[in-house]
Each structure stands twice: as C-alpha cells, then as structure tokens.
C-alpha positions, 0 to 999 in steps of 0.5 A: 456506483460499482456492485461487488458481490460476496464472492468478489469481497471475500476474495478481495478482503483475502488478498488485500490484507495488512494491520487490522488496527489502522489505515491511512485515508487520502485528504485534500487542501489547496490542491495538495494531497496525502495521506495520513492514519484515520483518527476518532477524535473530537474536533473542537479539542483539536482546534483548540490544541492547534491554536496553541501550536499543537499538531495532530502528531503531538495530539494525545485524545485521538485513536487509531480506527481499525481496518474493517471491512466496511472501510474496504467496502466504501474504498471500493465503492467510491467512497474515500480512497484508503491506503494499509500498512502491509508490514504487520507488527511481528514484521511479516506480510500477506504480500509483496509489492514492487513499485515501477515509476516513469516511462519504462514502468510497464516494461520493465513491470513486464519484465519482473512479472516473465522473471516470476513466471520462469520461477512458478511464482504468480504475481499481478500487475495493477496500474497505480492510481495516478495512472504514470506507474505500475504496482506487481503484486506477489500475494502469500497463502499466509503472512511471510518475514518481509526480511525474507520477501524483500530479498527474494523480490529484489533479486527477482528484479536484479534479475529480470532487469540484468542489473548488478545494482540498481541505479536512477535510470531503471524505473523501479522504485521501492517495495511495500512494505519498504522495511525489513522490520517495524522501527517503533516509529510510525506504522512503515510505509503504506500502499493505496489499495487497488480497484477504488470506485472512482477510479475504476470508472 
C-alpha cells in the first residue's frame, strides 16, 4: 500500500483541486470502462426504475457525494480511481491541464513545458493513466477565469509547436477544463487525478 504522510496530503489536496460537491469514479463492465458522478442511492429502487426502462440520468432519488479528503485518500492508496471536474461553477479553476496523445506526446509535452519556462511560468508533466499520453499542469495560487487560461495556455501551445492552427497531426489534443463556461448541462469535462496507488506501483 503507498504511505502518504501529512505533508504530502496537504500539498497534494492544495493542488489538485475542483468542484467540492462531486467526482466522478472510474466503473468496469465486460471489458469496457468509464466514468460517471458518484451517486447515494438505494439499489433496489434503481433496479426497479431500470426495469421499467429507467436510466440513472432520469433517475430522480440519487444524490451527488462530494469531494472529501477521504475520497482523495483512497484514490491515492489504491482504493478506486477518481476523476474531478476542474471547472468550478462561478466558471474559474485552480489549474489548467493540456492534454498530449500519440507518438509525439512527450515531445511536444516537452516543447509546451520550455515555451512556459521562457515565459516564468512553472508547470509539470504527468504520464496519463493509460500510459500512451502526457498531462502538463499549470496550478493557480487562487481560482482563475477558465475563459482567460484557456487563451493564454492555447497560444502557449501555438507557440511552442510553431503552429498557426492547430491540425490532426499535432498531438495535442484538449485542455481541462474543456469549456470557457458552465452550459447548465452536466459538470463539463472531467480529468483523472494523478498518482493513483495502483498505478504508482
């Protein structure tokens, strides 16, 4: 089991941060997987609810579990594996992520990480869970208008790949969060946090 000790759970919970009120929790099912907002809600209503060709969408006695600590803790140790949702609902984050798929993602993961150096921006490169991708985190000291991070990281990334648009041949492939604003419909996109337990072994 991988230790954490205080220090390294307070700077982790510091960084890592997004809605408080919901996460999304990684599910399995005939070799398929994904993620969807972790629920309370009794089972056997629900079963009967699907019977009748009910969906947890349409669902109506569920609710949302927040963000706690102790969820990050067991994403950390092993436990489960959980994603957040970076866009807060006043439409700011704590951080910007960019997110490199493909054979150049190290690369050109490489490239955007000099291009914020050279502006005395700090930012941080994470192997995505599957391994094949690369994750460059920007972290705010306090929660910035995703409208306005989103421009500034984009033309980074213009910038760092000598690119005047991007196209299909560049790996990268989408920021978190992935919308300048909240629709009203969902939570926006969410990203899997880093260091998982079973990964990290």
């Amino acid at each position: 089991m991988v230790n954490i000790n205080d220090q390294q759970f307070a700077l982790y919970l510091s960084l890592f941060k997004g809605r408080a009120d919901v996460y999304a929790k990684r599910w399995e099912k005939d070799g398929k997987y994904g993620y969807s907002p972790a629920y309370n809600f009794n089972w056997n209503e629900f079963l009967t609810h699907k019977h009748h060709g009910g969906t947890m969408a349409n669902f109506e006695n569920k609710k949302l579990i927040p963000l706690t600590p102790d969820v990050i803790r067991k994403h950390l140790i092993g436990q489960h594996v959980i994603g957040i949702y970076p866009l807060l609902e006043e439409n700011s984050s704590y951080f910007i992520a960019a997110d490199f798929d493909g054979l150049a993602a190290f690369k050109e993961a490489g490239k955007l990480i000099e291009t914020c150096h050279e502006y005395g921006l700090s930012c941080y490169l994470e192997r995505s869970q599957s391994g094949a991708g690369a994750h460059v985190w920007l972290f705010f000291e306090q929660a910035y208008p995703a409208a306005k991070s989103r421009v500034i990281i984009l033309e980074l990334i213009r910038r760092a790949l000598g690119l005047s648009n991007f196209d299909k041949e560049v790996s990268f492939d989408r920021l978190f969060p992935n919308q300048d604003f909240q629709s009203g419909k969902g939570f926006g996109n969410l990203i899997v946090l880093p260091l998982q337990g079973i990964s990290v072994n």
